[in-house]
N, C-alpha and C positions, 0 to 999 in steps of 0.2 A: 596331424592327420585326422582326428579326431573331434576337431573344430570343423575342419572344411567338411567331413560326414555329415555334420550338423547344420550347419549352413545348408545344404542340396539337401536333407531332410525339412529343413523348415520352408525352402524355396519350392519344393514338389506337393505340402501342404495347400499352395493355393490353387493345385488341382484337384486336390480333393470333390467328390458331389455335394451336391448343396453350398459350395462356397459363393458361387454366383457371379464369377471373375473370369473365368474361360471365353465366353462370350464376349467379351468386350476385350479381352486382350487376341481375340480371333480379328475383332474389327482393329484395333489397334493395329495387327498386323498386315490385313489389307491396307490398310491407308497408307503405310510405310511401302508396302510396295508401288501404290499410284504413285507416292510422293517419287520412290526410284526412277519406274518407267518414266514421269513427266521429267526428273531432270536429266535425262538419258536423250528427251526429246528434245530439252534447249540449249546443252553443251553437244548436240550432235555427237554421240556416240557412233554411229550407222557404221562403219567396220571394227567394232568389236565387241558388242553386245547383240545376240539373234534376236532376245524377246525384241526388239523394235519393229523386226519385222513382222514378226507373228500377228503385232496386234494394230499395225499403223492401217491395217482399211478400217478399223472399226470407228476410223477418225475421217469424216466425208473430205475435210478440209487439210486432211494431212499431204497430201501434195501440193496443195497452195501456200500452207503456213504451217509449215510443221515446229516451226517456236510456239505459234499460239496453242497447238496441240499439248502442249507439251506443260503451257500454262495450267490448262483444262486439267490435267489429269494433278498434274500438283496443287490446285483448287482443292478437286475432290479427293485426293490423299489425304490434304491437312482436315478437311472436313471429318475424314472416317478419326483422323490418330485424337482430338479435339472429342468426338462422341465416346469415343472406345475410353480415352483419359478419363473423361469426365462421369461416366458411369460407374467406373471401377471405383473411382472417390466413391462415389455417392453412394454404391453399394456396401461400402466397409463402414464409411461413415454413418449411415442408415444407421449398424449397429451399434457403435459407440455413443453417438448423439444422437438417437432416435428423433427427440424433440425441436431438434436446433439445424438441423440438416439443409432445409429451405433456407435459414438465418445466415449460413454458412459467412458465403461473402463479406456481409454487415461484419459479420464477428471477426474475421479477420483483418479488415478492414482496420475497424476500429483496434483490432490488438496492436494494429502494425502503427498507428497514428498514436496511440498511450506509449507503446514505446519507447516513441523519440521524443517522449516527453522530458523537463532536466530532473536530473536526479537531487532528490529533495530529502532533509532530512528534520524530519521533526521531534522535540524532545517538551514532554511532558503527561499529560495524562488525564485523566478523569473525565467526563462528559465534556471540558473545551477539546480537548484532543479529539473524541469522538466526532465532536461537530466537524472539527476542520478537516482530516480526514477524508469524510465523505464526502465532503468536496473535491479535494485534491485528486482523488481516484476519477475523478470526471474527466482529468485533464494530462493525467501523466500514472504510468503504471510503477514509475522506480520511485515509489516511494518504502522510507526507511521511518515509521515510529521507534524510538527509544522510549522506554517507560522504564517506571523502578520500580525494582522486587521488594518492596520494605514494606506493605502492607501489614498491618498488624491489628486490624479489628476485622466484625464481617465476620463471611463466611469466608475468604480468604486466611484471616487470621486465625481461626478453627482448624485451615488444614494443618496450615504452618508450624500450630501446635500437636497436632496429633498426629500428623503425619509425616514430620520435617521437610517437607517439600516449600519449596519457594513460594510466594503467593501470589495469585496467577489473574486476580481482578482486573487489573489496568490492561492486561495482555490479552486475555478475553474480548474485553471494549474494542482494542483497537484492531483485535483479528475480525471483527463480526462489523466494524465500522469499514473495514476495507476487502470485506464479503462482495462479491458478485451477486450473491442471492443474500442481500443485505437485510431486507424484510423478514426471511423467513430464517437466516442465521439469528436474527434477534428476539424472535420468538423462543426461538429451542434455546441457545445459549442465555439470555436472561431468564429464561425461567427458576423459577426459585420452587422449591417444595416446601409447600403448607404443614406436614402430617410426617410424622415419626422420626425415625432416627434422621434423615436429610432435613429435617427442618431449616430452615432460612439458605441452606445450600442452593448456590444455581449450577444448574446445568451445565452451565459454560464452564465452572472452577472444577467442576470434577472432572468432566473429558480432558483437559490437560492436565488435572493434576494422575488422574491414569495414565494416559501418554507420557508421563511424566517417567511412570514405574514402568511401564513397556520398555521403552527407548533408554531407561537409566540416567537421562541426564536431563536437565529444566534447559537446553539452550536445544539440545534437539528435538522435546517436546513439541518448542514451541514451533520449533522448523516443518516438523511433521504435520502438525496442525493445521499450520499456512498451508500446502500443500493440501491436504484435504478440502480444506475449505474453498480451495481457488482463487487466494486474496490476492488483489493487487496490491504489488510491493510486497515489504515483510515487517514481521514484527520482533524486535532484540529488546531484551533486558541491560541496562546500562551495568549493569552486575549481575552474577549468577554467586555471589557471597552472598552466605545467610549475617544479613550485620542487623543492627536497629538503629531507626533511626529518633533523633535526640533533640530537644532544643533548651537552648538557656534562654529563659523570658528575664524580662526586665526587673523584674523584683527579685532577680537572682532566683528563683527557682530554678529546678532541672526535670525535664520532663522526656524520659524513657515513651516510645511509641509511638509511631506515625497517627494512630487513633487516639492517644490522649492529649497530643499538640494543642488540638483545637477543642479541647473540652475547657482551658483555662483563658483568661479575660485578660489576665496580664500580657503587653504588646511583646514579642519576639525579637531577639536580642541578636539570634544568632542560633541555626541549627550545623548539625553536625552525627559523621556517623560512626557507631561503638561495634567493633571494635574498630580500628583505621589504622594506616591507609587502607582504601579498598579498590582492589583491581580491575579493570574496565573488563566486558566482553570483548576481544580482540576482534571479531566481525562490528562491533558497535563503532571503534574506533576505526577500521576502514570504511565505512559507509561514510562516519565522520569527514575525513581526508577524500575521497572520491564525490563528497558533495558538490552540486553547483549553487544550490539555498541551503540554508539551516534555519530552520524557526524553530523558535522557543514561546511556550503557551499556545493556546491558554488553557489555562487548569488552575489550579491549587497551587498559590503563589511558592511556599514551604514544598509542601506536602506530596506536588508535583511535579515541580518545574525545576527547582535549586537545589531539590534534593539530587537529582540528577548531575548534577553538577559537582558537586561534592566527592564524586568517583573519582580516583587519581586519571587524570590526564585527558580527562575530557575537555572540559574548559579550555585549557593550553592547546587542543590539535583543535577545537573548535576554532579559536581566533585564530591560528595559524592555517587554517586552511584557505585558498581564496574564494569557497564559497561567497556570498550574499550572506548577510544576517539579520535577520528580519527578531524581534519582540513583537508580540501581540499581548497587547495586554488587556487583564480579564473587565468582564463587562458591568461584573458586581462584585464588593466587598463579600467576604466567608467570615462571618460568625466566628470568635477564636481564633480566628488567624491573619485575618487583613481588619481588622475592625477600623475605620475609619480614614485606612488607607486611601490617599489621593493619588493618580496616576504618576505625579513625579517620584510617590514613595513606593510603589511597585518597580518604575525602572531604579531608582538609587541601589533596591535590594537585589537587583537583580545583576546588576554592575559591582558591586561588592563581592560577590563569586567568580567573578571574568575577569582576566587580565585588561590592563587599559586600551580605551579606545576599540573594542572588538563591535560595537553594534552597528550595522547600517544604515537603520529602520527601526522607529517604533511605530507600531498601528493601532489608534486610539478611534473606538467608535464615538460618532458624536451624536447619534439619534438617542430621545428620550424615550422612557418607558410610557407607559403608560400610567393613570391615574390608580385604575383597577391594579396592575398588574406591581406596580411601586410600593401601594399599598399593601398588598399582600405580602412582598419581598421584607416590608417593613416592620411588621408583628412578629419574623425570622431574625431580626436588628440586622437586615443585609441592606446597604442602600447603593446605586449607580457610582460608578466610582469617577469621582471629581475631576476633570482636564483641567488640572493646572500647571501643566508643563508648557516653556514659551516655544517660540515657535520653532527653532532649533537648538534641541539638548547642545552640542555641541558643534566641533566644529565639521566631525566626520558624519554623524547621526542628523539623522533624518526626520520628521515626524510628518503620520500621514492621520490627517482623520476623514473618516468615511461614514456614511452611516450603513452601518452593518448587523443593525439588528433583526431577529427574528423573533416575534412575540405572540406566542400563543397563551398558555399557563404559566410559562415560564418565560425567564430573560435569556436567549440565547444568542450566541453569533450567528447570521446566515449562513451555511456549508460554503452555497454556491457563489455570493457573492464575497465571502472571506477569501475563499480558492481564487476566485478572477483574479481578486484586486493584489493579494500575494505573485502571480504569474503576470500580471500586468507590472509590475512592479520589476520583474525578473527581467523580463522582455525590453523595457525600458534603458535599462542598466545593462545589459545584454549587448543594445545598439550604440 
């Protein structure tokens, strides 16, 4: 009883003054009655409805054609319920989207076309994640980033310490890369402060590491966040365990911290994560399973991509899903961590954490850098990373090369022409 009071209070709300809705639900209501009387006039009612007669001289033609009459008034019925509808939107909407109201259509449009776009799930992180990303949002809205909470330098690593909270960098990146207002999410969320206690902290690590404490848990932060931000798709943690993560380099060293990985020279033997096993996010692994692509990279061949992988059970419902599996592999050696890495030794390492035979696709760009841009990369000791794989890894696996570079200052993948050739690839394999 007490429900239904509430309901007819909130339904008598849109008569309120000043709402702006009476009017047009007035015309709403004429049009439904043309629409009556016109079909009262073409199913020939005439003994047992009176309004037909009340109003049939106002119709010259109603004795000759009173079907056509009858059209007429259901014309301008649908005309009146079509204005009265569409104002009353426009009216409400006015308020909620002030700015976007005229945009309407487009916007919807386009929501209902990213929709049906296939659901995609990408794993990895760091500026490749970012790039591809914001491409993929061009072309499909169910997208699912996986990234990993193991950060341990930065300002990420600051919180982790001092405030036990997860660390929230790579999740940042991929919420503000798959932003609606992607420009201006990247302004505010990468900002970093210069001056006092926040020093080298960004913007972005602290609103989720609060959301963090608001909400009590890092997997609903992150959900909240999405949600504010208006992202397309989402973004999950392949774990919400605080672990660290670990590598054995080749000289037998042991190196505790995803930021001291790549501080050492000696080539990586083998990472791993302290304490283990480690349990997946149970959303992570259904996005998993409900995939139609999975791509893996590009990022941080360790540090971003197989660390991921490493989480109990990911790997195994990856290959077992019948997504698509696509590798992208990265476009430059990292300093301390790929040092002279050739493209065959980025897939071998990356096949070394997946059960056999899982890849479908690797995607090797084949355009050169530039002179400038090589040589600066090169004073870094990062160089292009060598295509010496032949022409099919295998018997299942695929390889595509494309040239997919973007060069400004930097070596990057192009967003938009990664995203085609990933969806072109899908569509293919699709038919």
């Amino acid at each position: 009883m007490i429900k239904r009071n509430y309901n007819l209070k909130s339904l008598l709300k849109w008569f309120y003054p000043g709402m702006r809705v009476k009017r047009f639900l007035l015309i709403v209501l004429v049009g439904i009655v043309f629409m009556a009387v016109g079909l009262i006039y073409v199913i020939d009612l005439t003994g047992f409805l009176w309004i037909k007669n009340q109003i049939k001289n106002l119709f010259i033609y109603y004795q000759i054609a009173p079907f056509f009459s009858g059209l007429i008034l259901m014309f301008i019925g649908s005309l009146f319920i079509i204005l009265g509808i569409s104002n009353i939107n426009r009216s409400i909407l006015k308020i909620i989207i002030p700015k976007q109201v005229d945009l309407l259509p487009e916007i919807i449009y386009e929501q209902r076309k990213l929709e049906k776009g296939p659901r995609i799930v990408v794993i990895g992180g760091g500026t490749g994640l970012y790039t591809l990303l914001r491409g993929l949002k061009q072309f499909t809205s169910n997208i699912t980033a996986v990234v990993t909470a193991f950060d341990s330098g930065g300002s990420s690593g600051i919180l982790r310490d001092e405030l036990g909270v997860l660390p929230p960098g790579d999740i940042r990146n991929c919420l503000v890369a798959l932003s609606t207002e992607e420009l201006l999410m990247k302004k505010l969320f990468q900002y970093r402060f210069s001056n006092g206690s926040l020093k080298g902290h960004s913007f972005g690590n602290l609103f989720i590491t609060a959301m963090s404490e608001v909400s009590g848990e890092f997997s609903k932060a992150v959900e909240k966040s999405s949600e504010i931000l208006a992202i397309r798709g989402k973004v999950l943690p392949s774990s919400i365990e605080d672990v660290t993560l670990c590598a054995r380099l080749k000289n037998k060293e042991l190196i505790k911290g995803e930021d001291k990985i790549p501080q050492h020279k000696s080539e990586i033997e083998s990472i791993f994560l302290e304490p283990s096993p480690v349990l997946p996010l149970p959303e992570t692994i259904q996005a998993i399973q409900e995939a139609d692509l999975i791509i893996l990279g590009p990022g941080s061949l360790y540090t971003s991509v197989i660390c991921n992988l490493l989480v109990k059970d990911i790997p195994e419902k990856m290959c077992q899903s019948p997504a698509l599996k696509i590798y992208i592999c990265n476009v430059m050696t990292q300093p301390g961590e790929t040092d002279n890495y050739t493209a065959a030794m980025h897939v071998r390492e990356i096949i070394k954490y997946l059960p056999e035979n899982c890849l479908d696709y690797v995607v090797l760009n084949s355009q050169r850098l530039s002179k400038k841009v090589a040589a600066k990369y090169q004073q870094e000791d990062a160089f292009m990373v060598k295509d010496d794989l032949p022409p099919d890894l295998d018997k299942k696996t695929k390889i595509i090369r494309q040239g997919l570079l973007s060069e400004y200052n930097f070596a990057r993948h192009h967003s938009e022409k990664l995203a085609k050739l990933i969806l072109d690839i899908f569509h293919k394999e699709k038919k």
